[in-house]
TORTI-708775 format. One record per atom (N, C-alpha, C, CB): x, y, z. Coordinates in steps of 0.05 Angstrom, whole numbers, plus 5000, padded with zeros to 4 digits. Glycine has a CB too. Example, Ala and Ser with C-alpha at 12.3 -4.5 7.8 and 13.67 -1.06 7.14 Angstrom:
! TORTI-708775
526448865156 524649105156 526449345156 522649115181 525749555142 527349795143 525850015157 528249885114 
END
This chain:
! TORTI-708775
496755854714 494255734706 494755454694 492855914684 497255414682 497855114673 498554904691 499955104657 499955034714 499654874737 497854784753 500554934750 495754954756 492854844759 491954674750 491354964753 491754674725 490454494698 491654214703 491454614662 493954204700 495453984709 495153754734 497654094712 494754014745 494853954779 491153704780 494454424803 490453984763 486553904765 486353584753 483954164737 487453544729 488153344709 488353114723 490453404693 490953184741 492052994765 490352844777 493253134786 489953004794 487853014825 484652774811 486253534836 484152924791 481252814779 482452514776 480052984744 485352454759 484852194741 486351964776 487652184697 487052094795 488451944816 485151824837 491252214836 483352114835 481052084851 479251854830 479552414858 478951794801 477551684789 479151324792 477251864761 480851244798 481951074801 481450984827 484151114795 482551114845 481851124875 478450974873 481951524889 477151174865 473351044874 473050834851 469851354868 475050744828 473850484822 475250284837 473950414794 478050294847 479050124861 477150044885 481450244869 477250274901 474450154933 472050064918 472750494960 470850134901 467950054888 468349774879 466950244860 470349754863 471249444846 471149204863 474649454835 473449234893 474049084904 472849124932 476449054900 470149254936 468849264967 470349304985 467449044976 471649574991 473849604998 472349805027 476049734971 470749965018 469450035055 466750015050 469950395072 465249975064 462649905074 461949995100 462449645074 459350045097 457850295113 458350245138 454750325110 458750435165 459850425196 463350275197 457250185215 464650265170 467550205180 469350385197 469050165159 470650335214 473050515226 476250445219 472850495256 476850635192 479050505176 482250625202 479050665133 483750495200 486650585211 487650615193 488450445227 488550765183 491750875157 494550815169 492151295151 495750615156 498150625157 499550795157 498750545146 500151085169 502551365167 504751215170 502551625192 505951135132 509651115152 511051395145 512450795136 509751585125 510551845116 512151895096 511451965132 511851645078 512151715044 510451735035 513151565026 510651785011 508551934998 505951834988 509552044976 505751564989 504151294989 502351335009 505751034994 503551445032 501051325053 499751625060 502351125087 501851865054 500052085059 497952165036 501652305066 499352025017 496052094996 493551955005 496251964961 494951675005 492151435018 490751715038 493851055047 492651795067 490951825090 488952245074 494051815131 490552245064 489052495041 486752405029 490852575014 486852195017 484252144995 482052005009 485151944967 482851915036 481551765046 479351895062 483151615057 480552165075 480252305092 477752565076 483152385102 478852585055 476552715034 473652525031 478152735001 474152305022 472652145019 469752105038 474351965019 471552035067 470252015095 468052335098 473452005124 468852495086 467052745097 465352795069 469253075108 465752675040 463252775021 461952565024 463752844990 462952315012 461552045001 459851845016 463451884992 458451725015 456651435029 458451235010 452351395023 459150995025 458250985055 460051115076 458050685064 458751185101 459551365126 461751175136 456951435150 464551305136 466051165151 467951375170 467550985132 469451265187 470651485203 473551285197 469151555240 476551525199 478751515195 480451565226 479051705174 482651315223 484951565243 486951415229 485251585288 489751615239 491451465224 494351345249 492551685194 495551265248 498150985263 499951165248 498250545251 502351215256 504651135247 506351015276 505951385231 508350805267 509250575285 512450595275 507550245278 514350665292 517450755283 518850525305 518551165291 520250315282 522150175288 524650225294 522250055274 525150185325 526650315342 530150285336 525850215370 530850065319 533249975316 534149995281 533249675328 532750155268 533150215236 533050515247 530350085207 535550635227 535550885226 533151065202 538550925223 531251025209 529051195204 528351425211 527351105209 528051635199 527851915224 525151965230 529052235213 522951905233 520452005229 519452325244 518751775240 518952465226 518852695237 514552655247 520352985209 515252625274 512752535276 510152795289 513252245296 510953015296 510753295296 509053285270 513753475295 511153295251 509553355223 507053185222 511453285194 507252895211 504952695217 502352815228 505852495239 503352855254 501752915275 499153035257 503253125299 499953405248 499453605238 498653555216 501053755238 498653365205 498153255176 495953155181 500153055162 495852935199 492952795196 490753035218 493252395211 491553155237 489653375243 488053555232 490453485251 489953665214 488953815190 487253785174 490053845177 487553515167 484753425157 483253235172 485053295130 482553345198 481153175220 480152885229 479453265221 483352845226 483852595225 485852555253 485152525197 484452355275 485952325302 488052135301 484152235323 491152085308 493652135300 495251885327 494452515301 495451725323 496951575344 500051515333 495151285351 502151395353 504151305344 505351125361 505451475337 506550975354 508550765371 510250655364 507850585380 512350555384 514950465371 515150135381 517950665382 517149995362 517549745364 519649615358 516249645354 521149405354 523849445340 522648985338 527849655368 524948895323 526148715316 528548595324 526148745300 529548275313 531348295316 532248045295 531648325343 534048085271 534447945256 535347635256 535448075246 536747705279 536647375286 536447215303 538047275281 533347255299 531447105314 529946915290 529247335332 530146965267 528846755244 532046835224 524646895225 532846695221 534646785199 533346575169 538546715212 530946535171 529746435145 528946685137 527246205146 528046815147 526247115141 528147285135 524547255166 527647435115 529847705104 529947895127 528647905073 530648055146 529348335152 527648505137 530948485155 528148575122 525848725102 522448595113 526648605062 522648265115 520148135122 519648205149 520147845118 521148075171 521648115188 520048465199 524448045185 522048715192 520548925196 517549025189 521849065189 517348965172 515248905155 513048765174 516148715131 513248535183 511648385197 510948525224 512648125199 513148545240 513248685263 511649015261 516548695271 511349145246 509549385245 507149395245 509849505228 505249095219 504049075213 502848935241 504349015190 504748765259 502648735287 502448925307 503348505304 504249105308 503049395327 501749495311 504849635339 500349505282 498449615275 496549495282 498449665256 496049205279 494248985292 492549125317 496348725304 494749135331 494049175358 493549425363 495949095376 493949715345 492549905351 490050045338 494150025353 489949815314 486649745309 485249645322 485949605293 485949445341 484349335354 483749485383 485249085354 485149635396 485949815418 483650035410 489549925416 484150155387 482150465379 479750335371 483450695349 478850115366 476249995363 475450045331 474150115386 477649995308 477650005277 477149655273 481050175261 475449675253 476049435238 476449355211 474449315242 478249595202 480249575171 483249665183 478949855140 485249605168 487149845172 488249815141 489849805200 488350035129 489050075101 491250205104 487250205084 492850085082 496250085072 496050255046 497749735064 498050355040 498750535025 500350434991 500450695046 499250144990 500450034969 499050094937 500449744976 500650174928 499150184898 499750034873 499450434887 498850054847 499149924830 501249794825 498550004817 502849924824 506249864820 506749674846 508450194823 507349644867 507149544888 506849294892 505849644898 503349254879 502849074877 504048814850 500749144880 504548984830 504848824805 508948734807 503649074771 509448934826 512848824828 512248704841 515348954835 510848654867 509748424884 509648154877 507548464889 508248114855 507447844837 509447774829 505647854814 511248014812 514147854793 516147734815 516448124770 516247984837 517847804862 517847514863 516647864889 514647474877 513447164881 513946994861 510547144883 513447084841 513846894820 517146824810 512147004795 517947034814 521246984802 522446794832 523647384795 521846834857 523146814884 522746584894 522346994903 519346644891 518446444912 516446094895 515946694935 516646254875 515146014850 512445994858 516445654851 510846224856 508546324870 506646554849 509846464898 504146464837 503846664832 501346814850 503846644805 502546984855 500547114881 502747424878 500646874925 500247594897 501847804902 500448074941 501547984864 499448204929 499048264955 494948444947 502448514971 493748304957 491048334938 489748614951 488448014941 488448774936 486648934952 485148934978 485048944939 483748694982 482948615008 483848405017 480548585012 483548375037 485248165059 484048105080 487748275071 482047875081 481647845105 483047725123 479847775105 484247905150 485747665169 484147555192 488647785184 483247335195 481347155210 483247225237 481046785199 485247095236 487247065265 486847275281 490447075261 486147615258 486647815284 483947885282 489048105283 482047765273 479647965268 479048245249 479248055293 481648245228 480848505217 481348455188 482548765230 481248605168 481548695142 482848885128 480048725136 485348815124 486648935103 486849085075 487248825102 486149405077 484749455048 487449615042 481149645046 488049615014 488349794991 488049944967 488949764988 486550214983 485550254966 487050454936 483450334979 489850484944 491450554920 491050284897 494950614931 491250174899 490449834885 491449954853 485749714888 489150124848 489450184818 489950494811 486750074802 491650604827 492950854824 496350824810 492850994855 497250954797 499550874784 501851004807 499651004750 504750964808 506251084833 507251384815 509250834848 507351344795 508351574776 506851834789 507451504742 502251754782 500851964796 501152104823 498951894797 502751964834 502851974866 505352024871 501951724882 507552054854 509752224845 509252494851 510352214817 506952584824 506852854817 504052974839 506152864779 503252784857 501352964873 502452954902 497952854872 505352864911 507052884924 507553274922 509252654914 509053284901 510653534883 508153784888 511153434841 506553654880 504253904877 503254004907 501053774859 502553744924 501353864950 504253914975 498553594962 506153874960 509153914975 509453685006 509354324987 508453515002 509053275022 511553265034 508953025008 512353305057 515053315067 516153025073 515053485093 518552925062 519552735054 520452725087 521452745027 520752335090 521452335118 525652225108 518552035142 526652235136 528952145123 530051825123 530852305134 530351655111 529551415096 532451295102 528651455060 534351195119 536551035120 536450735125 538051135138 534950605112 535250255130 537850215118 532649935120 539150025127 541349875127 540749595111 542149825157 538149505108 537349295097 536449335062 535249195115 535849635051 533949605039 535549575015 531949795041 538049565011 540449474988 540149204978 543449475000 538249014998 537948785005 535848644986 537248795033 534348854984 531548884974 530948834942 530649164981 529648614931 529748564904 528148804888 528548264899 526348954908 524349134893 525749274878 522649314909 528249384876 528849654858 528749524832 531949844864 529949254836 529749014817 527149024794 529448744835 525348924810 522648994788 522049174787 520248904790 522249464808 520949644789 523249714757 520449954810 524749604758 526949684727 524849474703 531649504732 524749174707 523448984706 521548934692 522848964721 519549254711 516849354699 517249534687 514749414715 518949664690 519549944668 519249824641 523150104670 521849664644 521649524607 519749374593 523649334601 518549244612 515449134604 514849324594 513249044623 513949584602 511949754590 514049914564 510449984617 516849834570 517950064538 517449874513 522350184536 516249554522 515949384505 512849364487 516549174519 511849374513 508449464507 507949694536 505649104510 506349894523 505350094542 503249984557 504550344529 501749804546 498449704558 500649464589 495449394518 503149364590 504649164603 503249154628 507749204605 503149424642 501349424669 498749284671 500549704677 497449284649 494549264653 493748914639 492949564633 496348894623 495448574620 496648384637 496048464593 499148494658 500148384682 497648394707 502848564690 495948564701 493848584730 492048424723 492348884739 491248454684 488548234682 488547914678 487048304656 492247854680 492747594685 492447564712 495247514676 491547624729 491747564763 488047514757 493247914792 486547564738 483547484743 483547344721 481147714746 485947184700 484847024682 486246784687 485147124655 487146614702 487446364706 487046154688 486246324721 488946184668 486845884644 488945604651 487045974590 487445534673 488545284694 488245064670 486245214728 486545014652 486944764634 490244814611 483544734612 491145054611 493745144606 495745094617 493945324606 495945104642 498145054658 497844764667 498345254681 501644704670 501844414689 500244354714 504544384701 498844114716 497844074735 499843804749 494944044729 499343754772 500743564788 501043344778 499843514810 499343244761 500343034738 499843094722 499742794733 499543324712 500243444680 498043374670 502943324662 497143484637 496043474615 496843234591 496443724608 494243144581 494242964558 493943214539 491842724558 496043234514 495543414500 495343234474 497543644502 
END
């Protein structure tokens, strides 16, 4: 019975986040046909879960399918059987395709980018193929806010990866609607609904500054607990007469 409670606790405070995130940032709107990113962590099978609930109670009326896209030259295992059965189950129609890279062909670009990029245009193209005009990613709070410290520590940028996205070039829109779900919640609703873990070998991802900030952000928050939430409400407070401008301030 405590596992329930827990479970209920869960589910309620992940689903109450979830509908202010899409509400906040106009994230679907009525007759969309969203694509889900399936890469089959636990990120994107909650997304194509919560999404998929969503699609059959709530207005506005939207219809779901979900992509997963397996890069042919990273040892990734995708058990795509499972997938399959996953998004069926909750009547959700199930495509997949493969693609690969090749690192040096840009050697400005990390791989990490590189793969990254290359997925996100066979998703392109099988949004545009199934006749969707969103495809939503499986990024959440955390995600996004190590995102920003990245940019900003890396690239001298403060930006990060926003809820919506319009891309003009392909005709479509980029939503996230984990946005303001914590990765911790999506930890424990992994555990609870038993999500089968795919098996995870890149060769690049040692490469990767992320494990970096999520430590980063840990200690932000053992410093202040609120750290998450005044790192997200600095991305909507801009006090531009504060900062250097290209010829600077008379102070």
């Amino acid at each position: 019975m405590e596992k329930q409670t827990e479970e209920a606790k869960l589910l309620r405070r992940i689903r109450t986040r979830f509908a202010k995130g899409v509400c906040q940032y106009g994230l679907i709107e009525d007759g969309d046909r969203i694509l889900v990113g399936l890469s089959g962590g636990k990120d994107s099978l909650a997304l194509l879960d919560l999404l998929a609930e969503r699609s059959r109670i709530y207005k506005p009326r939207f219809s779901v399918m979900a992509a997963h896209v397996a890069m042919k030259n990273i040892a990734y295992e995708s058990d795509i059987a499972y997938l399959r059965t996953f998004a069926e189950e909750r009547g959700v129609p199930f495509v997949s395709e493969e693609t690969s890279f090749d690192p040096s062909t840009d050697t400005r670009k990390s791989p990490c980018f590189l793969c990254s990029w290359n997925r996100r245009k066979s998703l392109f193209t099988l949004a545009q193929t199934h006749g969707c005009n969103k495809i939503a990613l499986g990024h959440h709070m955390d995600d996004i806010l190590e995102t920003l410290l990245m940019n900003m520590t890396f690239q001298g940028a403060f930006s990060t990866m926003p809820p919506r996205l319009v891309m003009r070039k392909f005709d479509m829109t980029v939503i996230r609607p984990l946005c303001l779900v914590h990765e911790a919640d999506l930890k424990e609703l992994a555990e609870f609904r038993g999500y089968r873990k795919q098996i995870k070998n890149c060769p690049y991802e040692r490469d990767s500054h992320r494990s970096d900030m999520k430590d980063i952000l840990r200690r932000l928050e053992e410093m202040n607990p609120e750290a998450r939430y005044s790192l997200w409400g600095s991305m909507g407070n801009i006090q531009s007469d504060l900062l250097p401008g290209d010829k600077g301030q008379d102070f």
